[in-house]
Each structure stands twice: as C-alpha cells, then as structure tokens.
N, C-alpha and C positions, 0 to 999 in steps of 0.2 A: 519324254517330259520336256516341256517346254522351257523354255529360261523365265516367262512369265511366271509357270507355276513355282518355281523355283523361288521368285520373289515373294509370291505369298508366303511360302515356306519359310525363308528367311524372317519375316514377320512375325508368325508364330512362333517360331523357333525365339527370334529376342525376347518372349513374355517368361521363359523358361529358362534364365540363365541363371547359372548361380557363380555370385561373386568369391563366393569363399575355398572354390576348388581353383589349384594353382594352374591347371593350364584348362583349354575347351578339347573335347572328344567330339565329333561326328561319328558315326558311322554309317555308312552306305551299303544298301543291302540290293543287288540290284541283278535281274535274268528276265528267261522266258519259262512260260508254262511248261515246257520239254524237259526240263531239269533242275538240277540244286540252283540256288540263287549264288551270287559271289556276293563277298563280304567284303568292303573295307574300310579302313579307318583314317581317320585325320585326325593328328595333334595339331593345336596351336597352342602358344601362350596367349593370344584373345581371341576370343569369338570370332569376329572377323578373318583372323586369320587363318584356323581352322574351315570356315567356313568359305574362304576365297580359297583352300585347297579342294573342296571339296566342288565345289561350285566347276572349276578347269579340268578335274579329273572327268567330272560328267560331262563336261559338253565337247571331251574329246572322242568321247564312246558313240560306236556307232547308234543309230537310231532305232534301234530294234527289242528294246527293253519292253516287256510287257509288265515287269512289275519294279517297283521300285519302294525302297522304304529306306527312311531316314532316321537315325535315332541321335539324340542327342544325353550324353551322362550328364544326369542333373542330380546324383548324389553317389559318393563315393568312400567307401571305407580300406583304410591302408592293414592290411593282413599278411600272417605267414602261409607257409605251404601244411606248416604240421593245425595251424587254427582253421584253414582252408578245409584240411579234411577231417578234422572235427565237427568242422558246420554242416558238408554235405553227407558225414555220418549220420547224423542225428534231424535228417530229413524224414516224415513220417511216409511219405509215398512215393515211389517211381517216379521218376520227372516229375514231381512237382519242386522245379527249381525255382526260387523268384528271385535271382542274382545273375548278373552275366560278372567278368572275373576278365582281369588285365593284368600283363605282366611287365612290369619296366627291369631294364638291368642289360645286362650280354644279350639278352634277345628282347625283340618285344612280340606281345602277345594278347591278343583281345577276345573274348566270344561271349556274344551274346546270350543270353537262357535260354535263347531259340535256337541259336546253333550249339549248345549244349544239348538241348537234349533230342534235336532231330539229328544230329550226328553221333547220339549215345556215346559223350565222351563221359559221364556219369552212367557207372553200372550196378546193380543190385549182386549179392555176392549170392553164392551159388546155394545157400540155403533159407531165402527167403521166399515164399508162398504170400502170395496178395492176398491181402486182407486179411494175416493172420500174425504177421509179424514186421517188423522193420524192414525196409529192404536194403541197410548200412550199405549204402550208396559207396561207392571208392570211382578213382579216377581209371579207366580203361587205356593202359599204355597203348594198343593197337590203335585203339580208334583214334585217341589224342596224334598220334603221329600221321595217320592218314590223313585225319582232315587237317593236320597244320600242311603236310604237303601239299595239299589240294589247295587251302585258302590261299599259303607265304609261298610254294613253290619252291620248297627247302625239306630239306632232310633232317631231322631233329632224331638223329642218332642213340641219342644221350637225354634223359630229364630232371639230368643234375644241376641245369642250370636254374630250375624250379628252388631250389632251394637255398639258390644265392640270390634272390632276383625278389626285389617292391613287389609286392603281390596287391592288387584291388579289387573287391568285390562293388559291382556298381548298379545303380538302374536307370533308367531311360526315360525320357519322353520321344514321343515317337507318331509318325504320320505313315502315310500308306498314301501311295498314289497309283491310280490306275485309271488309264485314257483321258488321264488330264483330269481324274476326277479326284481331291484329296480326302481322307478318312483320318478325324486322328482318331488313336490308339489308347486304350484306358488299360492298363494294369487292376484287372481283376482278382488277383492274388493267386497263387499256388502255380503260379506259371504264366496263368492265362491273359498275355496280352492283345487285346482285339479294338476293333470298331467300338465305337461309344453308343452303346445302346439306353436309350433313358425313354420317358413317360412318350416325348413329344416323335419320335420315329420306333415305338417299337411294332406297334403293327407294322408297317412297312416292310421292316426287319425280319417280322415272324412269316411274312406274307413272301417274303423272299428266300428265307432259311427253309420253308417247307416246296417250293417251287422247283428249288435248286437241289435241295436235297431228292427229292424224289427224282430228278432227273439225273442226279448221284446214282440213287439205286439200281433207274432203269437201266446206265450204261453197265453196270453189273451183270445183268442179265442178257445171256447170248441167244443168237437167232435162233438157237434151237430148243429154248425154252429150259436151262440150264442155268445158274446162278458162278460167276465168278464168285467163291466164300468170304472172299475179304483178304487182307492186307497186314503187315505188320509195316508203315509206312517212311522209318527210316531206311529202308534199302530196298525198299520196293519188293516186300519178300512177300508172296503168297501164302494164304493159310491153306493147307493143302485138302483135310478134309472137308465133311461134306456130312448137312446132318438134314433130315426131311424135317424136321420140325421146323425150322429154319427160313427152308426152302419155301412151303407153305404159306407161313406167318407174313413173312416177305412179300409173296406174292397178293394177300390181305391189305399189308399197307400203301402196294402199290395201285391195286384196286380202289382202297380210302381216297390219295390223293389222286388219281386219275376222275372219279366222281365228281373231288371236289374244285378241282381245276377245270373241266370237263373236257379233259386229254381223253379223245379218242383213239391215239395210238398207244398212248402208255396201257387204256384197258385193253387193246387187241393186244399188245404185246405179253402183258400178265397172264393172257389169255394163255399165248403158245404153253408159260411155263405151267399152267395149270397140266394142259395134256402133257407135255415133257413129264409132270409129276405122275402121272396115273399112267404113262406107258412104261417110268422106268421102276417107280418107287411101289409099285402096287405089287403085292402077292394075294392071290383067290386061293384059298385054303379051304376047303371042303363048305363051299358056296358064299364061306367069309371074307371080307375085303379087310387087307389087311397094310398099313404102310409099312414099306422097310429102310431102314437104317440097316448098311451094312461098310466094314470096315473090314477088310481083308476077305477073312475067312466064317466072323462075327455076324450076326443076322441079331438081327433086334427089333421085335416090332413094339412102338411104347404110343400108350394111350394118349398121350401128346400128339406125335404124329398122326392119330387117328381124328383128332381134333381140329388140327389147324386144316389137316385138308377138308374138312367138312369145312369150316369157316369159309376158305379162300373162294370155296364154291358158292357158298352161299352169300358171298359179296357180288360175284360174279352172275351172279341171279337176278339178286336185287338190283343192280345198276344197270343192266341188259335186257331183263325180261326172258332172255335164254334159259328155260328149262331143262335142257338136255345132261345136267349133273342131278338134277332130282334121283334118281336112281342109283346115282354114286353115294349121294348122301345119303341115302335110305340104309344101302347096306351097309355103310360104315357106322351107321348110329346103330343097325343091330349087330353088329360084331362089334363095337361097345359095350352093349350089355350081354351080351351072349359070354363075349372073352377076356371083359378090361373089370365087370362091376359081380361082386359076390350075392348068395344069397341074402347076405345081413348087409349087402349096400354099401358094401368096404371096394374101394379101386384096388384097382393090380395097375402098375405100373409101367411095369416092362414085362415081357416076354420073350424066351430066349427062340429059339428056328425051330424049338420041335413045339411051340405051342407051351412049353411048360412055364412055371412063375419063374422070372429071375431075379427083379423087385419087387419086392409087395410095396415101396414106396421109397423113389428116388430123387425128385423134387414136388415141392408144391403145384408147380405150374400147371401139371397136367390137370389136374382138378379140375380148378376154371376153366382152363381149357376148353377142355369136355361140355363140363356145363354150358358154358355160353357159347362154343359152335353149336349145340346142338337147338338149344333154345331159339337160334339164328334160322336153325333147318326146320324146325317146328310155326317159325312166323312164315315162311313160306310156302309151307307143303301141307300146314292143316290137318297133322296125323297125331293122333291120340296116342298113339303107341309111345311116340316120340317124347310127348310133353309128360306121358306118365314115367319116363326112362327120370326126366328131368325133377319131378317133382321128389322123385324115393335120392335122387343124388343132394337136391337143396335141403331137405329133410335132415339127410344124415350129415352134410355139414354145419347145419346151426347145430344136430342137439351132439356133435362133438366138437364143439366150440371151436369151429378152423376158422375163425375170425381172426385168432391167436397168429399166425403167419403172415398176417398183411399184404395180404398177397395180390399185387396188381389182378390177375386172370380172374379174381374168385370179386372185387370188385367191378368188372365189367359184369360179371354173373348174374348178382345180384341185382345193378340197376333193374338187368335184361331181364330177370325173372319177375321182378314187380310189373313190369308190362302185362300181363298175364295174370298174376294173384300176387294179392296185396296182405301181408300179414304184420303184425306187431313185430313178431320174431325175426322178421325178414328184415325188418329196415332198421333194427337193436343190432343185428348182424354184421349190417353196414354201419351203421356209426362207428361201429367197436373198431371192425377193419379199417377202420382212417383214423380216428380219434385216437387209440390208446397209442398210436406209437407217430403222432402227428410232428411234436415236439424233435423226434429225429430225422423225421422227414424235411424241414424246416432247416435243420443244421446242415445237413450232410452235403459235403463237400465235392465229391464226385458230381458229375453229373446223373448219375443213376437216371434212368428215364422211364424207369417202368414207376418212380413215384407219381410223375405227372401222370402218367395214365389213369394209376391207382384215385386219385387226388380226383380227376376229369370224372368220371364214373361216379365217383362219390360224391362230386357235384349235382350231376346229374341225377342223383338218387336223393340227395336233400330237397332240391327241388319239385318232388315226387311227394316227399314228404309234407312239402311246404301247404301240399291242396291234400294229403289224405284227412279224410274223416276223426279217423282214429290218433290224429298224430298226440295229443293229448296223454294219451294210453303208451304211448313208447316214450317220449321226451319231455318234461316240463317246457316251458313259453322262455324261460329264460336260459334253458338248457340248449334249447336248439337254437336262438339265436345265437350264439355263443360260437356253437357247436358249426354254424350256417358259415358264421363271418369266419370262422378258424380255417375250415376246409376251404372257402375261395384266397383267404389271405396270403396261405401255403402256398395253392395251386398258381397264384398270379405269381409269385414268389419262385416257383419250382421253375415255370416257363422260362423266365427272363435267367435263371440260373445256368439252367440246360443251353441256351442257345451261348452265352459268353463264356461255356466251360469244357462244350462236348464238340463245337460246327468247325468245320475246318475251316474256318476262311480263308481265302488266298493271301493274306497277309502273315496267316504261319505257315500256310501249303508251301510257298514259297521254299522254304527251308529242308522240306524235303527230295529225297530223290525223284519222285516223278509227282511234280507239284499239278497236273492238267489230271490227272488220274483219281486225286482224291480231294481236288476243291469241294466246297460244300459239302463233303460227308459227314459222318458224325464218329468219332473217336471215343475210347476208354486211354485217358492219361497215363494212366496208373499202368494198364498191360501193356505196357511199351504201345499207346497210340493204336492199340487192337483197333479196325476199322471190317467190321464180321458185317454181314450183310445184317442181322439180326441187330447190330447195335442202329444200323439205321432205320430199320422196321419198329423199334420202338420207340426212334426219338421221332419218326415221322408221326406213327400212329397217336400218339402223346399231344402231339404239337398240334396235328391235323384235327383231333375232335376238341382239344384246348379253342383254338380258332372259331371254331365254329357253336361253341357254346358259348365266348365271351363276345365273338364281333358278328356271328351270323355266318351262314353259309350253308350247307345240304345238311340238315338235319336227317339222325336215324332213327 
C-alpha cells in the first residue's frame, strides 16, 4: 500500500470520526494469502495521533502485504466482564458476533468480531445443536490465550485480570485495500462486515462472486476427479467424510458455471470427476446401477445419489453434445423405479448393502431430486419409459400435498415438468411451494441458499404461467400479480442477501488460518464457517440461474 493510498484513507477515515469517544482507536489488520492476517492497534488522544502511529508503523513493514485493512471505533460502550458474558450468552447463533471488545487496565486488549470469531475465542457449550437451541456462547480460555499469544506475544497465564480491567465493546468503520485498490466495508449485521454492495455495482459483484466462486469450487476438486469435502476454516480443519450426493450435485454446478462462463477446462475437469464418480461410487447389482455412500463398514445406496448422478450427466450432455452417459442414465432411471419407487408411487429412500429398506423417508431432497434429474434425462434421450416414471412420481406429489416442504429440489421439478405437460394442478403446486412460506424466506437470516434456488424456479415457473391459456383457472388477475411481484421481490432480495452473508471475501478470508484457500467460497456462519463443497454447489447453482434469468445469459 502506497502512502498515496494511505492519504485517501486518511480522508475517508476524518468523515467518521466521532468527537464524543475520549481517545481515537485504529486498527490495523494486515498479511499475505499464506496465512492468518496480524492485527494491531493504535491509541491516540486525537485522530491524528493515533493515526500518525499507525501511518510509521506501516511504512516500516516490509512491502510484501497482500492485504491490508483498517478499522477505525466509531462507537463504543464501557462494560463488565460478568455484563460481557451476559451479552454473548444470549447471542442467538454461532458467530454471529456484531461487537469486537477492548480491554484497558494492567493489560490491554483489543479483537475485532473478526478475529473473535475466526479465532473461535466465543464457544457454543457442549449441548447446543444448530437450529434447535441457543448456542450460550462463553469465552474459550484455550483459544483466548493462544491467539493473545500469537497477536501480543505474551503469555496470559492468568484471566483475572479480565475482571479488574474497563471492558468495551465497540464497532468499526472499515476499508479493505488490495493492490492499491480500496473497498469500504458495510456492516451487514450478525457479523457480516463486507464490500458495499448496492443497486449501482451489484451485477459486477454477482458477476464476480459466481466467477470466483466456481473457481473456489474447481480448486476443491483434485486431478483425479475426487472432491476435497470442505473445510471447518478457522484452523484449516478438514471435513473428513465424503458423501456421493454431494459429489454429483457439485459436479452439476460446476457444469452450470462452466456453460455459463464458457470455461472449457472447468467442463473437462467436471468431467474427470464424473468418471472418478462411476468408477468409484458405482455398484451393478443384479444388472441395477446403483450409487454408494459408504462410511466405514456402512454401505447405503439413497435415491438421492441416484439422482444427482443422472443430473450431472445429463448437464454434461447438454453442454457437450457427448452421448456416451446416455446408458448410465438409462439404467440409473430404471433402478429408480425398479428399487427407489413402490407400487402405490411412495419413494424409498435409502437402502441399506443388502438391497433391503432402511428409510422409507429421510429428507425431502431426494424427491426432486429424482424428479428433475430424470425429467433432464427424458429431454435428452426421448424415452417414454422415462417420462411415464416422471409423470406417476409428479402425480403422487400434488395429490399428497409435498408442496407442504418447500422444498428447493421439488421447485426446479416442477418448472422442469411444465416444459412437457401443462396442468392447473401443476402450477397451484408451485405457487403453494413458494407462496405459503414466502414471508420466511424473506426474513431469514442465514444465508440459506437453497431459498434462491427455490425462489429462481418459481420465477421461472410464473413466468410459464404468465403465457398459459388456462392461467385464469389456477390464479385470479390480482392473485398472481401479487403473487408475480412477491416471488421476484424475495428472489431479488435473497440474492443480494446470500452474496453479503455467505462469500468469503478476502476481507474476512483474511482472518483465517489459510486465507488463499478459501477466498471466494461460500460459508454457513452459524456451523463454525462449514465451507462443504455442497454449500458452494448451491450458492453457485442459486446464483448462476438467478443471473441468467434477471440479466441474461445460457438459458435452460
């Protein structure tokens, strides 16, 4: 960073001051993609002064900084230690901190809510389950003492001094600089401080966050056509198993964006993992093709996996013109209904190694699944067989109401199924499935990414709507405009949420242990920063036909 950019910074930085806090805080957050960032702070009693500490500190560091970010406390509240973990008690999610916390007295002590919680000095207690209960946050003596070693280069033996020591919790205005280029920083709530995304650069942004991401994804996937699983990405911890649903799905949205970028290596490489999937993941069982998930000693073949690998192929079809999976899909769509769907049209789920049931029904997902890889293998291959598998499965979801689930999978289904036959009941299906539970989609605070998708599809299916004949006969004139403008409002809505709440940008990457490793991926906050191959296969997939339905691009 130049001392030029430095002066703009100063700049911006004096629109932010605030007179009423008794001294100025900088902090300096500052590394390379290789590793943690180093953190540190300047006190003055004026702006100036703080900031002519800060200003000598950096232009004595060698020149080798790939990232650099600056915050300045522009609001601060004076607390105890016993009110301190009152507050982060009654936190409702895993790292969703929005405070960083300074300590004056015998020691001092500053961290950011970014190195709070990529250094998991805030822990869930040992009988919290996500999404089901609090997770009474407490402060972790191990990690607090490591990373103040690592920040102060000191030994904090003792954390008695915590409880004689000015406590503040405080927040930041904040810029981001990289190759002389500055970003400021907006405070999104529940943690999430990022790039300022608004009206006037969000294409750009989406156009970027789906580029980058999928080129996330790709470096996941190794030359032998194998998926690194994902990350727990404070300590650079590996998720160790390995699921073929996963694997598949993954390799489907790397297919999407390779299409729509028109990355010819990213599709040869999707490619590899395709055969990686069918040389390792396949069992032929008495002429049956079957996928397997196995974990130890555990074999499971689930109609899921039976699905996405139809899918991935039949992307792989469509973008290449390559035939040569035509016959993989065939027999997987009839060991679907041979071994996954009943006489009376009910799915089986899973299957344990000898063929027998082991869930009659363990998530919604496989459903759609099902339905719409195989509806995907029927617009290629032209088999009757196929589309009548399709038609007894959409049948027996309207007339048992699985609208009720909301279920991303069973919304791409449905567009996919109007392509082919157009019913009342089909597109009353789909509203239901967006509509009744729209209101929560709209609120929820996670990034969840399988709403966009859901949202995308049902876009896509109102539109459908918008030219049927019959649309009269499913929705009143006022119902579906309503109904029209709610599902894009969401959708426009879910996008711009997803990207400022789930992307890793290298302005938080930064803060963790191997910040070059999981730039641009896509995170779950809440599972300690989970980065699954599967969470970036649906913020892609989400993102990738979001795109191309509001700004253009390969249409499906």
């Amino acid at each position: 960073m130049i001392a030029g950019t430095l002066n703009q910074l100063l700049e911006l930085f004096e629109a932010h001051q605030n007179s009423e806090l008794q001294a100025t805080t900088f902090i300096l957050s500052y590394g390379n993609r290789s590793e943690r960032c180093y953190v540190k702070e300047f006190y003055g009693k004026t702006f100036k002064q703080s900031w002519e500490k800060l200003f000598l500190f950096y232009r004595a560091l060698p020149e080798t900084n790939e990232y650099v970010r600056i915050d300045l406390i522009i609001e601060e509240s004076k607390t105890t230690l016993e009110q301190l973990i009152e507050k982060i008690g009654k936190i409702k999610r895993n790292n969703y901190i929005t405070f960083g916390f300074r300590v004056e007295g015998f020691k001092k002590r500053c961290f950011l809510k970014e190195e709070i919680t990529s250094n998991a000095l805030f822990v869930p207690d040992e009988n919290h389950k996500i999404g089901q209960n609090l997770p009474n946050l407490r402060i972790d003596i191990s990690n607090y003492k490591s990373y103040v070693k690592r920040k102060y280069r000191v030994d904090d033996y003792s954390l008695n001094y915590l409880k004689k020591s000015s406590i503040y919790t405080f927040t930041t205005q904040a810029y981001f600089i990289e190759e002389n280029k500055i970003f400021e920083l907006k405070d999104y709530g529940f943690g999430n401080h990022f790039r300022v995304v608004e009206e006037e650069n969000f294409q750009e942004i989406l156009d970027d966050v789906i580029r980058r991401g999928a080129a996330y994804l790709l470096e996941q996937l190794k030359e032998d056509g194998k998926f690194i699983y994902g990350y727990f990405p404070c300590y650079d911890k590996n998720i160790r198993n390995y699921n073929a649903i996963r694997h598949f799905s993954s390799l489907y949205a790397l297919f999407e964006a390779g299409e729509l970028l028109n990355n010819q290596e990213m599709i040869k490489k999707a490619y590899q993992g395709l055969i990686w999937g069918f040389d390792y993941l396949l069992d032929v069982i008495d002429g049956d093709s079957l996928i397997k998930d196995q974990i130890g000693s555990t074999v499971e073949y689930k109609l899921g996996a039976q699905a996405t690998a139809i899918l991935a192929s039949a992307k792989y079809t469509q973008i290449t013109g390559d035939t040569q999976f035509f016959n993989m899909m065939r027999t997987l769509a009839h060991t679907i209904e041979k071994r996954f769907i009943t006489e009376n049209d009910d799915t089986i789920h899973v299957l344990d190694k000898l063929l027998e049931v082991k869930d009659r029904f363990r998530i919604i997902y496989y459903d759609g699944e099902a339905l719409f890889s195989m509806l995907r293998a029927y617009e290629l291959m032209n088999e009757e067989e196929i589309f009548n598998i399709c038609q007894r499965m959409m049948t027996h979801f309207v007339d048992n109401n699985y609208e009720k689930y909301h279920d991303h999978w069973l919304s791409y289904a449905v567009n996919e199924f109007l392509k082919h036959e157009q019913k009342n009941e089909y597109y009353t299906f789909g509203l239901k499935n967006a509509l009744s539970r729209i209101d929560f989609m709209e609120n929820r605070d996670t990034a969840y990414p399988t709403m966009l998708e859901l949202l995308v599809a049902a876009a896509k299916m109102v539109l459908k709507l918008d030219n049927y004949d019959k649309q009269r006969e499913v929705v009143s004139a006022e119902e579906f405009t309503a109904g029209k403008k709610r599902i894009f409002e969401v959708m426009d809505y879910r996008a711009y949420h997803e990207i400022v709440t789930g992307t890793m940008f290298p302005e938080f990457a930064m803060f963790f242990q191997s910040p070059e490793k999981i730039q641009y991926g896509f995170f779950a906050r809440h599972d300690r920063f989970r980065m699954r191959i599967d969470d970036a296969e649906h913020f892609l997939s989400g993102l990738i036909n979001y795109r191309v339905l509001r700004f253009g691009g390969v249409e499906e």
